[in-house]
N, C-alpha and C positions, 0 to 999 in steps of 0.2 A: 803203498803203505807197507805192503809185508816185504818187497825188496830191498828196502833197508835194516830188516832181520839180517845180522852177521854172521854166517856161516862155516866152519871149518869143517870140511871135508879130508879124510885121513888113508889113505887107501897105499897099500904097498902095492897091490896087481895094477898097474896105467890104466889098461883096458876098463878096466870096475869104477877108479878113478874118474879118469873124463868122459864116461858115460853119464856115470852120477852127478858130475858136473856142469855138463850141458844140460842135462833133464832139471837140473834143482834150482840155475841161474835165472828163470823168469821170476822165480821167489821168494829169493833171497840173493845176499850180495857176498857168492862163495869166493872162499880163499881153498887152495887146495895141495894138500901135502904129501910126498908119497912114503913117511916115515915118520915116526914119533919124532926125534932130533928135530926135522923140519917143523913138524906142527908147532912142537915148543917157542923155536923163531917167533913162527908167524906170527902166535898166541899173545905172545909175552910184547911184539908191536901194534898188534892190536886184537884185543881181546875180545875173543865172539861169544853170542848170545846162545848159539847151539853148536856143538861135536858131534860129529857124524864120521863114528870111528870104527875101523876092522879090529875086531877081536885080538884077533893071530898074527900075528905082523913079529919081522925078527927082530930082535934086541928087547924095547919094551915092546910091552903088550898093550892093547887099546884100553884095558883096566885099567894098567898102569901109567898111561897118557893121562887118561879122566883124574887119577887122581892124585897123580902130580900137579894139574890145572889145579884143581880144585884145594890143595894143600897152599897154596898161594895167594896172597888178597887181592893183590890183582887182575888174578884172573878166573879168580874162585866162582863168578856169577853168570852160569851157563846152565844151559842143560844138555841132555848126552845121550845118544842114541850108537848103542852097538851091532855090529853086525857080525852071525858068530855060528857058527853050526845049531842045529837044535840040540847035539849032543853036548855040546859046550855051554850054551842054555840052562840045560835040564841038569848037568850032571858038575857046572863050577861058578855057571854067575848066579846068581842069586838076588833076590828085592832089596836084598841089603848093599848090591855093591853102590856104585855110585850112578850106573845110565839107569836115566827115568824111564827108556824102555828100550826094546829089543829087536832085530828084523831077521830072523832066522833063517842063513842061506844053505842052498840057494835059493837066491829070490829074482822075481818078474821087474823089469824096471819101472813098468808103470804106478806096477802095488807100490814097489818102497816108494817113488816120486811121491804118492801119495800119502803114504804115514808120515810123510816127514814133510810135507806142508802142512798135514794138519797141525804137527807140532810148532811148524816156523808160523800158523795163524794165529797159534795161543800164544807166543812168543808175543807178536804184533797188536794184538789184543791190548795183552799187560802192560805195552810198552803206552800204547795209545792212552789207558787208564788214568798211567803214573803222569801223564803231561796234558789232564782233561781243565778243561777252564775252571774259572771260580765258581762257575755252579755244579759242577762235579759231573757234569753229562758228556761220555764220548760220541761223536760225532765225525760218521763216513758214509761212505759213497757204497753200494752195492756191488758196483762193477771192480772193484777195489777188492771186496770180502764179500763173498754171495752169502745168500741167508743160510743155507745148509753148511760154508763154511763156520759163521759167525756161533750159527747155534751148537758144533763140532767142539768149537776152541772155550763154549762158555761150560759145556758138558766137562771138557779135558781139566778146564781150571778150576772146575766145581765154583762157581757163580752164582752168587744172588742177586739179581739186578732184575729190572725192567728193559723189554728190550721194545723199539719203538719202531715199523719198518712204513714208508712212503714211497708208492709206485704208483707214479699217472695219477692220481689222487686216489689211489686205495689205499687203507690204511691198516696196522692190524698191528694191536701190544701180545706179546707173551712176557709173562713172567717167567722167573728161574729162581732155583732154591737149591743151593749146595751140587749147580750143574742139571737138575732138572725142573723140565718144564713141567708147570704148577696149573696155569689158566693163559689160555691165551681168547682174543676177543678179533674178530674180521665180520665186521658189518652185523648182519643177523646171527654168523656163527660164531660160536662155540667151543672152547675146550679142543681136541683131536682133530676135524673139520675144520676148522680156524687155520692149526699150523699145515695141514695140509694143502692150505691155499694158495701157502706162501713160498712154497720151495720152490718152488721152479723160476723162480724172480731171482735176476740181475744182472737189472736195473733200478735206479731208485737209490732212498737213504737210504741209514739207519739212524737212532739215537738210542744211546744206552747209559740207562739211570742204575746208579748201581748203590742208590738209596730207595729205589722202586720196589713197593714190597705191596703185597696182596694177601688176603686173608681165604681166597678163596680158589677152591682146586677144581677146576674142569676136564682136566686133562686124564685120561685113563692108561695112557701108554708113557712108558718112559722118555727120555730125549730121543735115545737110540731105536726105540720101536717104532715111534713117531717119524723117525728118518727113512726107516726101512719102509715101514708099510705105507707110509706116504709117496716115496718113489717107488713104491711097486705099482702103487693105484699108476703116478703120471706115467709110468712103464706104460699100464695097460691102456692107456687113453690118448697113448701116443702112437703104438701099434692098429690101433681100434680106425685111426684117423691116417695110417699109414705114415707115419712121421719118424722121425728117429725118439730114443732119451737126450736128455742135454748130454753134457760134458759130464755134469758130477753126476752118474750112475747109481745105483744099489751098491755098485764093491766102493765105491768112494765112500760113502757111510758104514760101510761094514766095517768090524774090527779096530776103532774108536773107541772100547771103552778100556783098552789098557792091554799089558802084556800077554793075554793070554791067549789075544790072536793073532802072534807075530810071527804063525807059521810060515810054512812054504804057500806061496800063494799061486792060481793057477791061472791062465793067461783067459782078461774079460775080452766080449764081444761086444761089448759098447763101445760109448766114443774114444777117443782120444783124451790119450794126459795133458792133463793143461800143461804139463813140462814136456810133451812128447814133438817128434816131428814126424810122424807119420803113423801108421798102422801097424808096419815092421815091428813097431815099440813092445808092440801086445805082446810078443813074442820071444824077446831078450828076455835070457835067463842069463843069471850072470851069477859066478863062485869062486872062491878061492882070493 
């Protein structure tokens, strides 16, 4: 599902390049350019759904790529993700330019892999929505978009739907309202407890009713507290039982609710990036 997310990757440094590009290929279907000129080519033959653009690059600039795309109908409907000093951040782009967010280098290759699936999930999301049957319900596989991804991409797009998940016959609805979770229900529990149960599934469906609407709030923690202190709990009870965490960790949830944690990120001791190929990953710092 999310590998048919269309990807332009923009990168003047090779190296940053085809790192970012082998790491981001399991999740999208990148094209890869080592200069504005080129991207435009690509762009303008087939037009992608996200820009994954360097800042600093000579002739134009990665502002100046986003929004020459976007000056154009044809290739106007994307979204944009830069990468840029914090200095350049803080001190010349701004909420007003045109990327919907930012990854402050240098950066760890597993962290960006990871902001930028989350973005290419809510990509795949909306795409899924716009092409949902005659009864208006989207309808996937788990192993496709795991529950902590799904509930990431419904938080990012600010979502109101009913979300439906099925594993081995457990079953468990949460609600969502403008991206956060309202009530959720899993057998006898409740509210907090409920979503709790459910993150570390996948396997199984999902269905998501995005006429599903509920009058009543269970839930005490936001989307994002609900991600954290829920994979902290299955942290500890993973540890407790001498086991590992899954793949999607604590820093996979972390820094999900928008620009303003697109810092420098520091290398996790958890699993592996689902973009990654080894441990080494943890450890790429990559600049310039």
């Amino acid at each position: 599902m999310a590998n048919e997310v269309k990807l332009l990757l923009v990168d003047d440094n090779p190296m940053v390049l085809g790192m970012l590009e082998h790491a981001l290929a399991p999740f999208a279907r990148v094209m890869a350019a080592g200069d504005a000129a080129d991207a435009l080519l690509k762009a303008v033959d087939d037009p992608p759904e996200l820009v994954v653009c360097d800042y600093r690059m000579p002739g134009m600039d990665g502002r100046q790529l986003v929004e020459k795309l976007k000056s154009r109908p044809a290739t106007a409907n994307f979204s944009a993700i830069l990468l840029a000093s914090r200095a350049d951040i803080d001190e010349r782009l701004s909420p007003q330019d045109a990327a919907d967010d930012y990854i402050a280098k240098p950066f760890f290759l597993k962290e960006a892999t990871r902001r930028i699936k989350r973005t290419v999930d809510r990509i795949a999301l909306e795409k899924m929505a716009k092409t949902a049957p005659s009864d208006g319900v989207v309808r996937g596989n788990l192993s496709q978009m795991n529950v902590i991804d799904l509930m990431q991409s419904l938080e990012m797009g600010r979502k109101s739907c009913q979300l439906k998940l099925n594993n081995a016959g457990e079953k468990c609805e949460v609600f969502f309202a403008e991206g956060q979770v309202k009530h959720a229900t899993y057998g006898s529990l409740v509210g907090d407890e409920a979503v709790f149960k459910v993150l570390r599934w996948t396997g199984g469906n999902f269905e998501l009713n995005f006429e599903g609407k509920t009058d009543q709030e269970t839930t005490k923690l936001n989307t994002q507290g609900l991600l954290m202190e829920g994979l902290r709990l299955l942290d500890e009870s993973q540890r407790d039982a001498g086991g590992d965490i899954p793949e999607d960790s604590v820093d996979s949830a972390s820094g999900a609710g928008g620009n303003a944690d697109a810092g420098v990120s520091t290398p996790s001791s958890g699993g592996s990036s689902g973009g990654g190929t080894g441990e080494e990953e943890d450890d790429v710092l990559l600049d310039n």
